[in-house]
ZAMARGU-4260 file (C-alpha; in steps of 0.2 Angstrom, whole numbers, plus 5000, padded with zeros to 4 digits):
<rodrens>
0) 5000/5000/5000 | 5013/5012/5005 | 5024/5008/4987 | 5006/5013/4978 | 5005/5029/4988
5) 5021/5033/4983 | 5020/5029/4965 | 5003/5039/4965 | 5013/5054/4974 | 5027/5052/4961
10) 5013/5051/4947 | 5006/5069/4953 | 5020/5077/4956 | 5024/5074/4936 | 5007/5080/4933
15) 5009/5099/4942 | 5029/5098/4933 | 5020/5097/4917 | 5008/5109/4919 | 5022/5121/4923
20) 5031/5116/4908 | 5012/5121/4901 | 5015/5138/4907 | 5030/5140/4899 | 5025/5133/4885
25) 5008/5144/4880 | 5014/5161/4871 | 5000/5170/4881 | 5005/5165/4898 | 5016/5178/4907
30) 5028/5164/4912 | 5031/5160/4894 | 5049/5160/4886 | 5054/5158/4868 | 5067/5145/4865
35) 5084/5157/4859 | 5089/5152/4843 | 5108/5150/4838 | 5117/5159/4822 | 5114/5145/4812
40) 5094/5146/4814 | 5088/5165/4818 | 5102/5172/4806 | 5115/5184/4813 | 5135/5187/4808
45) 5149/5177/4809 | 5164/5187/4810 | 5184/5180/4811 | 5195/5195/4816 | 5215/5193/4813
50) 5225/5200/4827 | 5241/5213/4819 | 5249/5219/4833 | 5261/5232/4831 | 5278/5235/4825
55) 5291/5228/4841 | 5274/5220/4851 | 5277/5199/4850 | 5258/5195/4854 | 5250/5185/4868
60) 5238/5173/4875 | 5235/5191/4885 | 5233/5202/4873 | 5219/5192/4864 | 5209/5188/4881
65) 5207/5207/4885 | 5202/5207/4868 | 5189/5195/4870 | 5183/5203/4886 | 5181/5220/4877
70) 5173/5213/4861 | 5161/5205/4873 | 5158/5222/4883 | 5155/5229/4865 | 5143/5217/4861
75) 5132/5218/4877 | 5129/5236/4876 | 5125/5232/4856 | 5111/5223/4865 | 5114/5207/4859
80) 5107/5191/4865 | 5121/5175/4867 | 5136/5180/4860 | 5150/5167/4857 | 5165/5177/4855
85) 5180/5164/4859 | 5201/5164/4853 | 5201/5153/4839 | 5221/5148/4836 | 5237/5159/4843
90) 5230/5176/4833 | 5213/5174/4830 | 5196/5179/4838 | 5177/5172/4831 | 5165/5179/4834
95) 5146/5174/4831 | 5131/5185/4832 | 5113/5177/4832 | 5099/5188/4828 | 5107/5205/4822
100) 5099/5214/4809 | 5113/5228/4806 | 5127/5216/4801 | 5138/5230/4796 | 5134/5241/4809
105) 5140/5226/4823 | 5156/5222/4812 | 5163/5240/4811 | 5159/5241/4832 | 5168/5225/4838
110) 5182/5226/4826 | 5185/5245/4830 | 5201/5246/4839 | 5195/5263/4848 | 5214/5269/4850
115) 5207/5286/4854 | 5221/5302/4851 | 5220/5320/4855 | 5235/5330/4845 | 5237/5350/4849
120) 5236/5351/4827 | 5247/5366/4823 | 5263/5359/4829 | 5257/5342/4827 | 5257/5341/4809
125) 5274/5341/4799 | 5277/5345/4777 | 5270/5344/4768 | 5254/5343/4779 | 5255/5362/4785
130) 5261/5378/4777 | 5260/5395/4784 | 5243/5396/4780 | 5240/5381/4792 | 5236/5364/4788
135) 5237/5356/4773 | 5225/5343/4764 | 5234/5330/4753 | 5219/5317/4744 | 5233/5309/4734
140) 5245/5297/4747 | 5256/5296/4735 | 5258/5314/4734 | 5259/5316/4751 | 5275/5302/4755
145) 5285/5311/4736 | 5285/5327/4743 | 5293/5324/4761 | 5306/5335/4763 | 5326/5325/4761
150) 5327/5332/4779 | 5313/5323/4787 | 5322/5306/4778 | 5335/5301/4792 | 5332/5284/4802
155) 5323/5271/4801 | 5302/5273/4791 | 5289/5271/4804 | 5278/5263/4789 | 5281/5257/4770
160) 5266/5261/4756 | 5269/5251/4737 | 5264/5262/4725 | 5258/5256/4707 | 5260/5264/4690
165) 5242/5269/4682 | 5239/5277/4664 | 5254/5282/4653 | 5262/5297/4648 | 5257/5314/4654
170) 5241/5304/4663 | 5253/5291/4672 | 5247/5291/4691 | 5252/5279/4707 | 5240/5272/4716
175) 5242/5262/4729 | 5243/5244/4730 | 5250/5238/4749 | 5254/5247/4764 | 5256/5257/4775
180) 5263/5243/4784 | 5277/5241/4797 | 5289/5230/4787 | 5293/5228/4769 | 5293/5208/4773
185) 5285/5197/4786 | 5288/5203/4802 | 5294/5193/4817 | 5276/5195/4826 | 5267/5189/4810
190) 5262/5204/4801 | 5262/5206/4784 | 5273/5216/4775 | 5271/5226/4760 | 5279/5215/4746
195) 5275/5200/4753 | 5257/5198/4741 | 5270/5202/4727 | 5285/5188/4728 | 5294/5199/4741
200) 5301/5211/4725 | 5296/5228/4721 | 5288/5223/4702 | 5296/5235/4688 | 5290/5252/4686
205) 5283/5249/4707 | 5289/5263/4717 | 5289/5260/4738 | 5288/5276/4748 | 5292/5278/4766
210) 5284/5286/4781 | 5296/5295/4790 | 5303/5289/4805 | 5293/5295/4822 | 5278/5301/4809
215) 5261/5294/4806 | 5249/5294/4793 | 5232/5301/4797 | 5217/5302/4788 | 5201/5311/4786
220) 5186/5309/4775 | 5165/5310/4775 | 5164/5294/4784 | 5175/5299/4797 | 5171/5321/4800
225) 5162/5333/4796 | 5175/5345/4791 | 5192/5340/4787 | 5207/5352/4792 | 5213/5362/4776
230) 5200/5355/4765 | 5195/5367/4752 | 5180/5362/4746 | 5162/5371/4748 | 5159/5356/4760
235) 5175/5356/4769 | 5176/5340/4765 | 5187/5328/4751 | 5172/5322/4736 | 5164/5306/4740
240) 5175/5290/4741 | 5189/5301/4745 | 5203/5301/4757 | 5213/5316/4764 | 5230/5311/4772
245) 5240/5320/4783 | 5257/5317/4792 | 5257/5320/4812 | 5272/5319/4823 | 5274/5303/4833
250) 5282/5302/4849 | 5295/5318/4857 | 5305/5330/4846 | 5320/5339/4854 | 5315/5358/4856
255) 5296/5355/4855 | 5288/5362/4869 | 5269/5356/4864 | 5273/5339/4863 | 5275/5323/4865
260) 5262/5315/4853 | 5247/5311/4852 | 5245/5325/4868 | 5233/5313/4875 | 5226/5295/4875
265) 5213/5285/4877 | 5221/5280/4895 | 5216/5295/4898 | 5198/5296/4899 | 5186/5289/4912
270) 5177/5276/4903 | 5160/5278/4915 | 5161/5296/4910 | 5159/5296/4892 | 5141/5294/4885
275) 5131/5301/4869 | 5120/5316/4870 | 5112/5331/4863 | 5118/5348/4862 | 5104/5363/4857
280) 5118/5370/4847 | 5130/5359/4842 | 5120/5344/4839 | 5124/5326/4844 | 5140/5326/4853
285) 5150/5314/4864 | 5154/5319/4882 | 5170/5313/4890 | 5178/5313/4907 | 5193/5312/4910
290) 5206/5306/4923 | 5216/5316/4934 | 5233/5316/4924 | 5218/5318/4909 | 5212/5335/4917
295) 5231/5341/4918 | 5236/5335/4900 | 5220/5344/4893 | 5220/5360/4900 | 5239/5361/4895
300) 5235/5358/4877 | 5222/5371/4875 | 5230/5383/4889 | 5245/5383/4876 | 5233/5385/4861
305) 5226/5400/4868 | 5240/5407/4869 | 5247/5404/4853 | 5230/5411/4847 | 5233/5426/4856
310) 5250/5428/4849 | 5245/5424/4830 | 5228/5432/4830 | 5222/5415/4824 | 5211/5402/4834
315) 5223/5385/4837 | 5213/5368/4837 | 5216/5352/4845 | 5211/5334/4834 | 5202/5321/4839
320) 5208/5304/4831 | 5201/5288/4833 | 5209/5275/4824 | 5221/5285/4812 | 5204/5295/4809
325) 5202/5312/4811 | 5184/5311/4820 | 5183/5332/4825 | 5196/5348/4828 | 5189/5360/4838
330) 5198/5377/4839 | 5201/5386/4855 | 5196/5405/4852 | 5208/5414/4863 | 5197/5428/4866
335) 5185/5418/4876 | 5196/5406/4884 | 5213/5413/4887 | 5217/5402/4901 | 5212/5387/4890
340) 5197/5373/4895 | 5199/5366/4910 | 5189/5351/4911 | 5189/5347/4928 | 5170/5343/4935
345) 5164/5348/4916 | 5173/5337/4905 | 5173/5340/4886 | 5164/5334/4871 | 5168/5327/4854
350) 5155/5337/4840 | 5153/5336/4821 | 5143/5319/4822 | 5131/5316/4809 | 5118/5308/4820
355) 5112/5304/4838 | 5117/5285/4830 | 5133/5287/4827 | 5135/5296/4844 | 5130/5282/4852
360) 5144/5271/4842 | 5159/5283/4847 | 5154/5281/4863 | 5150/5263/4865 | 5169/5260/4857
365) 5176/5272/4870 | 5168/5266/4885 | 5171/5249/4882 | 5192/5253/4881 | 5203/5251/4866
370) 5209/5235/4859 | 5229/5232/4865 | 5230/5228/4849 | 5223/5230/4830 | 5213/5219/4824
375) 5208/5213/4803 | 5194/5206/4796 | 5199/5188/4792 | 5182/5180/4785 | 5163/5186/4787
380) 5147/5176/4786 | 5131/5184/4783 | 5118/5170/4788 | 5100/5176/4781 | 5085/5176/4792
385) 5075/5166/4779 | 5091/5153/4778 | 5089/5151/4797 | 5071/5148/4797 | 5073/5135/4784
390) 5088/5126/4795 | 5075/5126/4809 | 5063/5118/4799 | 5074/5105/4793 | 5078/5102/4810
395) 5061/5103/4820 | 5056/5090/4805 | 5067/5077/4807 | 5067/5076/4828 | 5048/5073/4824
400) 5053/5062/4812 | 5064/5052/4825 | 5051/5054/4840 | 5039/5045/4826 | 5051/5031/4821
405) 5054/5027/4839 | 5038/5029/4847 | 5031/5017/4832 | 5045/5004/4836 | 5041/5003/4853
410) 5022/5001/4851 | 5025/4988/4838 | 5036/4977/4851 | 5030/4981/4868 | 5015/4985/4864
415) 5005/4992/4880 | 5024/4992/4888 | 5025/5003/4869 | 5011/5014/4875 | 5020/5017/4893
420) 5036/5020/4886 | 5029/5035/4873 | 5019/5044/4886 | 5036/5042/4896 | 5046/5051/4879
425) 5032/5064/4879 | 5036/5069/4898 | 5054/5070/4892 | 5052/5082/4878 | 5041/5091/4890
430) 5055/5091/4903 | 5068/5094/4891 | 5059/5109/4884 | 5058/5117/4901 | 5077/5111/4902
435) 5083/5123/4888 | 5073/5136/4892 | 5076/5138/4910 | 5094/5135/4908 | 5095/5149/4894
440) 5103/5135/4882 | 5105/5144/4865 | 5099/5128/4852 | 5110/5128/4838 | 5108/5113/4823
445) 5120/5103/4831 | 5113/5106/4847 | 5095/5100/4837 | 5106/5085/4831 | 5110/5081/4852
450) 5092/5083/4855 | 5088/5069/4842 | 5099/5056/4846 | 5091/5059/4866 | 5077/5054/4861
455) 5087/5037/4857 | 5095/5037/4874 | 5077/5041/4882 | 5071/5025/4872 | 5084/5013/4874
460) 5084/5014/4893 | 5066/5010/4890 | 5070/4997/4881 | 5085/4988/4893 | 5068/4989/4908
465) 5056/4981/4896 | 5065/4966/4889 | 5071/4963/4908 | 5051/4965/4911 | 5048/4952/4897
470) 5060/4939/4902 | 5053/4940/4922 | 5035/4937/4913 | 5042/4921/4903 | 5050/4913/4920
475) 5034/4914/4927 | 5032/4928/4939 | 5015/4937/4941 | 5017/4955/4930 | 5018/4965/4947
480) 5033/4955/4952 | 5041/4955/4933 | 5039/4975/4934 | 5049/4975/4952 | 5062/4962/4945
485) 5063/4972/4929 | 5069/4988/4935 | 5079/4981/4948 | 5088/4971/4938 | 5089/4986/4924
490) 5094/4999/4933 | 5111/4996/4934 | 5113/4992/4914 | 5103/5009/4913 | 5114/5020/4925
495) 5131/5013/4920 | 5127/5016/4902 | 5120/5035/4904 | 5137/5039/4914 | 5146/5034/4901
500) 5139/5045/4889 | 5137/5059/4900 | 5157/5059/4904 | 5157/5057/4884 | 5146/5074/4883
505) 5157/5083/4897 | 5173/5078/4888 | 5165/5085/4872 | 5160/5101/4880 | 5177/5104/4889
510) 5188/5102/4872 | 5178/5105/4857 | 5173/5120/4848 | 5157/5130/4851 | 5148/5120/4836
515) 5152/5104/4846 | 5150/5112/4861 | 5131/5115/4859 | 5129/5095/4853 | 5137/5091/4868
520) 5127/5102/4880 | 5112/5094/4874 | 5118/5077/4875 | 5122/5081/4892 | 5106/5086/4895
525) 5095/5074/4889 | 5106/5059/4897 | 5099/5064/4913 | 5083/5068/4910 | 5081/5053/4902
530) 5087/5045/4918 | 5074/5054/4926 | 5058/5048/4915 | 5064/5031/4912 | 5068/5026/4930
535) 5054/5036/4938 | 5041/5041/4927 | 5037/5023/4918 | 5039/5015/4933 | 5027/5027/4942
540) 5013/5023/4928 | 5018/5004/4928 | 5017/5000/4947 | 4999/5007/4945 | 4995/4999/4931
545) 4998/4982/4938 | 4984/4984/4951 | 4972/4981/4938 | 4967/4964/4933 | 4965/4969/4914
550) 4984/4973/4916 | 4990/4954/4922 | 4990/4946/4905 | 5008/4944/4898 | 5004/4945/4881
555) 4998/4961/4884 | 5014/4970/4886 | 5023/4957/4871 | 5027/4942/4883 | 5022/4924/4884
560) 5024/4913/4896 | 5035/4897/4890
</rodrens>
């Protein structure tokens, strides 16, 4: 009596789990969840970045795991759902984004190295990128690196550009073909240098150029400002699909008083004091905070821009460079701040954005830190919404596919033991359904093709209890007594082999890679479920079957006495 109460206990505490699972399961109950839906079946990006650190920086395991932890930051604040951004070989990062619709809007965020630069502009910029007049915008690269002055040749280039012939005679041009890049060949830390895509040799008629030494190249253009320094256009800016190029000083020069450069980086800002808004007059702008030694290094710059204002009669301006990319120069007018900005308590602002969006970018890149080091695009897949749909129907269709093949194998040979045994498969998928979603597990097609092969694992532990069942009946014992023999004499079989699939599933998980990862999960997860409904939930419904008389017949439940 007391082995009934228990099994009638057991059967109704399955009952109120299902009808849990019920709630989840409605889309109109307010405990309802969606199942999240990999890359592979909502659609998303795939992105593989290449790391290029630079020129002297031997990269490490270090470098890449801060790297993955800002990329990650990135993401979250993108708002998106289940990332898997892991290191994928010695220089490599994948990244995989379910469910976003602005592909190239994620790609140019993550990717961003943010390496954010303030330069004092006047004395930052060296010939032929400034004149008397004040700066000076070169759209040809070429003509920029020809017309370095023989006195600004001495040491060793900071970067090499390949230049190719184009047109003949009085139309002959170079543009570029490689470069700027650190190295002429393979560097030691793996990046690529400038001949290497050309059999190491400068082809005939090829011209290489050199970026002085303690220089850098910076550019502006539409994409980047909305006025470029020394443009001379109506718009201020270089025509569409243009570049402007500019050489700025790198690092300290003897005698100068303004520098070193950049003035200021990145380091220096308080990354929980930078954030997007709205300015009534200047549109959408950036605010920034800035650290102690930030406040110091800032108010010097524009303190001595003021003053050189004052001097000149002209307003001085200071650039702000994000990535080699000229983002805004404001000027200092001397008249109204002779003392420079002191931004202390107020901070300052970026302007000259084209939108609130893209203010909200620039300062999602910022607060998230800059990468340690740059990063390429390697490979990019665009998985389409209506490709993921179709991948989830393939999927959904064949796991119904399999629950049918078995359920109709175990009702052909058990027959009412059948009938037992799929009521027990539905409680699984019921269970396993709550599983996922509870658990936040993100289904992926391998993660679909795990779930499939548990529903085999779910049946064959059936099967082990049932043919133990069948041989008790045979020998004689009442069907009560052959349901008590079966299980005992099954569980063991049962457990042992659903260990050794779950340490299969956990070894899976621990070493492979994150398509593997999710068929492993599931694996995982269905082994023990299964466990749960084989063990307890059929043997529930069975010990209360056999108190009724219709129930006693062996042939019944496919067995004959011999």
């Amino acid at each position: 009596m007391s082995s009934r109460r228990s099994q009638l206990i057991l059967v109704a505490l399955i009952v109120l789990a299902l009808v849990g699972v019920g709630f989840l399961l409605v889309p109109s109950s307010p405990a309802h969840r969606p199942v999240k839906q990999g890359l592979d079946l909502q659609g998303g990006l795939e992105y593989v970045l290449k790391a290029q650190p630079p020129k002297g920086h031997q990269l490490t395991s270090a470098d890449l795991d801060r790297s993955v932890s800002i990329m990650r930051d990135r993401v979250d604040k993108l708002g998106v759902s289940e990332p898997i951004i892991t290191k994928q070989g010695s220089d490599q990062i994948s990244i995989q984004l379910a469910g976003v619709h602005n592909v190239n809007q994620a790609a140019t965020i993550i990717g961003s190295t943010a390496q954010l630069e303030l330069y004092d502009l006047e004395p930052a910029l060296v010939a032929p990128s400034t004149s008397t007049q004040g700066p000076v915008a070169t759209r040809s690269l070429y003509q920029l690196l020809s017309h370095v002055p023989q006195s600004s040749q001495n040491g060793t280039p900071s970067q090499y550009v390949l230049f190719k012939p184009c047109g003949k005679g009085k139309q002959k041009t170079f543009v570029r073909a490689a470069g700027p890049s650190g190295t002429l060949h393979r560097a030691p830390n793996g990046n690529a240098g400038v001949l290497d895509a050309y059999g190491g040799k400068v082809q005939k008629g090829w011209k290489v150029l050199t970026v002085p030494h303690d220089t850098v190249l910076i550019t502006c253009s539409a994409k980047s400002a909305v006025v470029c320094p020394g443009e001379n256009t109506q718009t201020g800016l270089p025509p569409a699909g243009k570049t402007d190029w500019y050489l700025f000083k790198q690092g300290a020069y003897p005698n100068d008083r303004y520098g070193p450069y950049p003035n200021m980086k990145g380091t220096d800002l308080k990354l929980s004091g930078t954030r997007a808004d709205i300015d009534p007059q200047q549109g959408p702008v950036v605010l920034m905070q800035f650290t102690k030694h930030g406040n110091k290094a800032f108010h010097t710059v524009t303190k001595n821009e003021a003053i050189r204002g004052s001097i000149s009669g002209v307003n001085q301006h200071f650039a702000i460079v994000l990535d080699g990319a000229i983002r805004s120069w404001p000027q200092i007018n001397y008249k109204d701040l002779p003392q420079g900005i002191d931004p202390t308590g107020s901070g300052a602002q970026i302007t000259g954005l084209a939108s609130f969006n893209e203010a909200k970018n620039l300062a999602l890149v910022l607060q998230t830190g800059a990468l340690p080091v740059n990063f390429v695009p390697l490979e990019r897949t665009d998985v389409s919404a209506t490709l993921g749909k179709d991948s989830l129907k393939q999927a959904r269709n064949a796991a119904i596919g399999g629950l049918i093949l078995v359920a109709l194998f175990l009702l052909l040979l058990y027959r009412f033991l059948g009938l037992v045994a799929v009521i027990g498969l539905a409680i699984y998928g019921a269970f396993m359904y709550a599983a996922i979603v509870l658990l936040g597990v993100t289904m992926t097609l391998p993660g679909f093709a795990g779930l499939i092969l548990t529903i085999g694992v779910a049946a064959d532990a059936n099967v082990v209890v049932f043919e133990r069942i069948k041989e008790e009946s045979r020998a004689g014992k009442s069907v009560r007594a052959a349901i008590a023999a079966g299980y005992a004499k099954g569980f063991r079989t049962i457990l042992d082999a659903n260990v050794v699939t779950a340490i299969t599933a956990l070894i899976l998980f621990a070493v492979a890679t994150a398509g593997v990862k999710g068929f492993a999960l599931m694996l995982l997860i269905g082994t023990v479920i299964s466990l749960i409904t084989a063990v307890a939930a059929t043997r529930a419904m069975l010990g209360l079957l056999a108190g009724f008389r219709w129930f006693q017949n062996p042939r019944f439940m496919g067995a004959s006495t011999r």
